[in-house]
N, C-alpha and C positions, 0 to 999 in steps of 0.2 A: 456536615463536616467539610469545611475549607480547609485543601493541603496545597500549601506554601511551596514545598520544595520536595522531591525524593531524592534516597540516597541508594546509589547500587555497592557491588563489592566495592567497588576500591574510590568509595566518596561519591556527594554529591552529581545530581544526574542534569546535564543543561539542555536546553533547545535553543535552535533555531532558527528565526522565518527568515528568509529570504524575501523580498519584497515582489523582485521582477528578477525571475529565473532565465538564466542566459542559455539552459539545457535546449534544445532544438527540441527534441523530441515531447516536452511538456511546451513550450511558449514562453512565450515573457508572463506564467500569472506566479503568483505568490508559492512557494516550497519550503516546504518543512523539513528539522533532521533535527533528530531525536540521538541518545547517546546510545553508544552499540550496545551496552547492558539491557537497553530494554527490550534488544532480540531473544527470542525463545530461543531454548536449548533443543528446541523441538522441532525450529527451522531444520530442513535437511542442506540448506545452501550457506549453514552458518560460517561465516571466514571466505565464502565462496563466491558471492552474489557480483553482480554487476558495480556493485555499489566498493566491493575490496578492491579495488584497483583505479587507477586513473586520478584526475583533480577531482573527483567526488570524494574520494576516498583520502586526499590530502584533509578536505573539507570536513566529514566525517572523524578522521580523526582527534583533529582540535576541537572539535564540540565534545567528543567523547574524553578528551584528560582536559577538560579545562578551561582550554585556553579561547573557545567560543562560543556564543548564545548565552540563556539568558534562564532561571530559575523558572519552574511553570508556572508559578499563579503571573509573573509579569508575562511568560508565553501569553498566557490565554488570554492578559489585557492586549497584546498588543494581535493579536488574531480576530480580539471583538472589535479594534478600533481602522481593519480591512475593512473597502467601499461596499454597500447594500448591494447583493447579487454579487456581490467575486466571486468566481472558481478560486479554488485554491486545493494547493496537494499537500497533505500531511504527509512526512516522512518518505521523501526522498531514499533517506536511509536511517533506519532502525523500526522500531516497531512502537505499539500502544505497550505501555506500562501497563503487566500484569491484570490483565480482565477476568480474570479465574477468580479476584483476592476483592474484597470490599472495597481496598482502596482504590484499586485499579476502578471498578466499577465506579466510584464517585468522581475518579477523573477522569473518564470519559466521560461522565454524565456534563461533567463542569465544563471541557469540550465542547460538546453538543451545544450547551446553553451560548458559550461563547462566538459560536458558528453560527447564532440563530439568522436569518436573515441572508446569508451568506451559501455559498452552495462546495464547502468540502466535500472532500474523498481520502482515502487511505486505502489501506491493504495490509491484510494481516497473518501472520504466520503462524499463532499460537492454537493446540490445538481444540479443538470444536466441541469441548462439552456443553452439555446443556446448556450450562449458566450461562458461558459465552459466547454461546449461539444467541439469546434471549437479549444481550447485553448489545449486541450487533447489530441485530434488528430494528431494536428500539431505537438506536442511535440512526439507524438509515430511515428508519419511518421522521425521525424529525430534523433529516435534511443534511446530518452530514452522514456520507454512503462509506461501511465500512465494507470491504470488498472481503471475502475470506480466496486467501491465495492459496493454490493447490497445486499438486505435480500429476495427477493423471487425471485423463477425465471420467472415471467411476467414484475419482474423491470428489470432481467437482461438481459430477450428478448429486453425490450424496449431501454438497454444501445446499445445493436446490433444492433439495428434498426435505432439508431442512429451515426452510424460507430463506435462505442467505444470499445475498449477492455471489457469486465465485467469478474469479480470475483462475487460469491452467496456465504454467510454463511449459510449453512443447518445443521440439527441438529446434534447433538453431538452424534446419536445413528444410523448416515447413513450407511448402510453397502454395497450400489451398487459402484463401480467402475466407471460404465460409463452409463450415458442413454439421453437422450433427450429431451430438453425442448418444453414447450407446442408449440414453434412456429419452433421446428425442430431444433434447433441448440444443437451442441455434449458438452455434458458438462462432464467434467473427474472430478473425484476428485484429490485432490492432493495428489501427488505419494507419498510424504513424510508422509503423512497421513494411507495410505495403511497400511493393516498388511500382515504380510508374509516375510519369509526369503529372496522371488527374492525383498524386498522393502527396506530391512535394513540398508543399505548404500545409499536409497535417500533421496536426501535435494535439496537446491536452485540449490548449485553448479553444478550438476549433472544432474539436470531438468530443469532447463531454460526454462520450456513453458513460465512461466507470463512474461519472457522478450522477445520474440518471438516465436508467435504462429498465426493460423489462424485468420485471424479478428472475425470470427464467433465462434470459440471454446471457452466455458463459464468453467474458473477453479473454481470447490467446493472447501470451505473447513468448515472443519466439526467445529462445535461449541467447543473450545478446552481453557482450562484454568479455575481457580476456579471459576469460574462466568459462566461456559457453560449450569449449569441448566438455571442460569437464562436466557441467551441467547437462551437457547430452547422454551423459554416462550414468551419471544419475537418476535419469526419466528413464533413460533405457533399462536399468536395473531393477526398475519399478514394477516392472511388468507388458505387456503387451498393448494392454491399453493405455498408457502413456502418455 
């Protein structure tokens, strides 16, 4: 089954790429953004994230009513026609298209095919049943790493637990480097996040854990954007291990 085009509530869904991403904190490589429908309702940061505010969020918008990017099946040409070994980051802002539903599963699969050779990453909100656990996997096993995003670290042991990459949002006032979640696994922060002169020049480009890294290594990143009180309020809400 080749799918041409989706359609969310209110029409037509567009993407994307970016070619050379002017964000600091990824580098100058390739970034994706997807339309905010294909956010789960199951995001806890939905309307809230880093991504609702600022010129992201200018950006963000016009891909989501319309007025920029480009149908998927031409996405995925122009994603397969990136140089052999690029990084590259899917969604900047929004998410994968429905990976619970058949469809969603065959475009991702169509994804993955289109990333072959190439070394994608993403990050996902939706939540973690079996299928889409299964669906996640399969996709990082062949190259492009779908990261499952979480808000404490007993959900992001439980993503580990279930072979998955995990990423944790922790508060915006974290200052440890590196320590340990409750069930043992090394969680770093992300380097790009780091203060200090040896960090100034890190970004995606230059780090690459989220596109490979050990299965069990869980990436922080610190609650960052004009909404990160509120996100701290959020994690805080969540419980103690946070």
């Amino acid at each position: 089954m080749k799918i041409q085009s989706f359609t969310g509530p209110s029409g037509p869904l567009l993407f994307h790429l970016t070619r050379v991403s002017s964000n600091s904190k990824t580098g100058p490589i390739p970034v994706s953004t997807s339309s905010k429908a294909t956010c789960p309702s199951a995001c806890p940061f939905l309307g809230q994230c880093y991504a609702s505010a600022g010129p992201l969020a200018i950006h963000w918008a016009a891909v989501s009513d319309g007025r920029r990017g480009m149908p998927w099946q031409q996405f995925l040409t122009a994603v397969a026609s990136l140089p052999v070994g690029q990084l590259w980051r899917h969604n900047q802002a929004g998410d994968l298209w429905k990976p619970h539903t058949l469809t969603g599963q065959t475009a991702l699969a169509a994804l993955v095919d289109a990333n072959r050779g190439r070394r994608g990453f993403t990050y996902s909100h939706h939540s973690l049943t079996a299928k889409v656990a299964a669906a996640f996997k399969a996709a990082t096993a062949q190259g492009f790493t779908v990261n499952a995003s979480t808000e404490s670290m007993a959900a992001a042991d439980a993503a580990v637990r279930q072979g998955l990459r995990a990423v944790v949002v922790v508060a915006s006032t974290e200052t440890r480097h590196r320590w340990a979640s409750p069930d043992g696994n090394p969680v770093i922060l992300c380097p790009a996040q780091r203060k200090g002169p040896q960090f100034a020049a890190m970004n995606c480009a230059t780090c690459r854990l989220c596109q490979a890294r050990p299965q069990n290594v869980i990436i922080a990143f610190a609650a960052h954007g004009t909404n990160k009180r509120r996100i701290d309020q959020l994690i805080t809400a969540g419980g103690p291990d946070a």
